[in-house]
C-alpha positions, 0 to 999 in steps of 0.5 A: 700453512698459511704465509704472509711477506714479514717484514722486521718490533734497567727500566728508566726512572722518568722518560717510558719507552712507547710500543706496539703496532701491527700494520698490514699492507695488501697490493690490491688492483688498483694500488696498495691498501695499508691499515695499522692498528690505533695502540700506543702502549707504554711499555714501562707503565702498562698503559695504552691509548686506542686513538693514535693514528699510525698511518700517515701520509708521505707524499702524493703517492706514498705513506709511512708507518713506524715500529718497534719503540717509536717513541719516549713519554715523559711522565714529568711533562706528560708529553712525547719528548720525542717521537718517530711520527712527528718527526718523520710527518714534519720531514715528508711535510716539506720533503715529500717521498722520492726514494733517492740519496738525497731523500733518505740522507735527509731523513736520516740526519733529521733523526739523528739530529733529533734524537740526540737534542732529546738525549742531550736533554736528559741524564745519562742515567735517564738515557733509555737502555740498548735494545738488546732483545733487538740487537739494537734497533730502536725503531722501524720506519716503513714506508709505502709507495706507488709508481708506474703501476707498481706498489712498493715498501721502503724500510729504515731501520734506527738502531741505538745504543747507549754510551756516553757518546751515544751510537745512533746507526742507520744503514741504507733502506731496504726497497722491494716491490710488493707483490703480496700481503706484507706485516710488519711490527706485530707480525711474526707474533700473528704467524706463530698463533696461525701456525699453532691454530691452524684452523684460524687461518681458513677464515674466508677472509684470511685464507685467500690472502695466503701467498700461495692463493693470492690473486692481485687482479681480484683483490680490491680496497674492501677485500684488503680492509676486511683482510686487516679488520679480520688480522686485527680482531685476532691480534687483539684476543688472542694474542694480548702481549702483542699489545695491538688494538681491534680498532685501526686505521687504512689508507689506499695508495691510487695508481691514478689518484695517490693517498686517501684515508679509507678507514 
């Protein structure tokens, strides 16, 4: 069976919940490779757009991407009336990644703070509801980064609540070195189609990515890429609910030379 690392995905009149995205990130020889699809789906209205780009730098030597409903449409303006990547691209701009107290405190009353000017903005009854499927979470903010030769993920969940006095609650980030190929988003839907279509997992190119077969001393940049490419592709047709495009982007994380774009 194959195996991958997982890692945590009253309709409102006027603002659309925005979803989607699978993003897989590969350690490879020398750092750590993370591709995301280009889909932002428009949950309420059944729309899409295949040109957002969701991996985004950090830091020198780190990146982040986010999950779940990362953001709120507004159909009157026909703008992002409030959006998870902005807001965390404007933060790490000016407070580039470093896993430490003062960092994530930050972080976490930059969203807090955000999210509620966008809620005081609105009517209560426009408020977007609990994601009760969810258990609340609103949105996943992962994070990638490299140092002293190690590769590691750094994950903050956000969970809301609707109330008159909205709850907003973010409990400390879950770190962890990355040692195998980690999906996150989209994920558990890619492990259920390989469970139920076993024989799409001897793909040459998926197969050696199994946790039990995964070689990190052989894997490089082009190895990791065609590994998402393959991902993506099957996402995409077989697995349309899931909302992920066959287009994506990567990004490599240099033990020696930090972040670039390399797809």
């Amino acid at each position: 069976m194959i195996c991958f690392v997982l890692t945590g995905e009253v309709r409102p009149k006027q603002i659309e919940r925005l979803r989607g995205t699978l993003v897989v990130a590969v350690p490879v020889n020398d750092g750590l490779v993370a591709c995301a699809d280009k889909r932002l789906y428009n949950a309420d209205a059944g729309t899409a757009t295949d040109d957002f780009v969701k991996i985004r730098k950090a830091g020198d030597n780190a990146l982040f991407a986010a999950t779940n409903t990362v953001g709120f449409y507004d159909r009157k303006s026909r703008k992002m009336a409030f959006d998870a990547f902005e807001i965390t691209q404007n933060y790490t701009s000016s407070h580039p990644f470093v896993s430490n107290k003062q960092f994530w405190d930050g972080l976490k009353q930059e969203i807090r703070e955000k999210l509620i000017t966008y809620l005081s903005g609105q009517t209560y009854a426009n408020w977007p509801e609990t994601d009760k499927a969810n258990k609340g979470l609103l949105f996943n903010l992962v994070f990638y980064s490299v140092n002293d030769g190690r590769a590691y993920s750094h994950t903050l969940k956000v969970f809301y609540e609707k109330k008159k006095t909205p709850v907003v609650f973010m409990p400390d980030p879950v770190a962890e070195e990355v040692r195998f190929p980690k999906l996150s988003g989209k994920g558990r839907e890619v492990m259920a189609y390989f469970v139920q279509n076993p024989a799409a997992a001897q793909d040459p190119a998926i197969v050696k990515f199994d946790e039990s077969r995964f070689d990190l001393k052989t894997t490089n940049t082009d190895n990791a890429v065609e590994f998402a490419r393959k991902l993506f592709q099957i996402t995409s047709t077989a697995l349309p609910n899931a909302q992920v495009s066959s287009t994506f982007d990567c990004a490599r994380l240099d033990f020696e030379t930090g972040f670039k774009m390399v797809v």
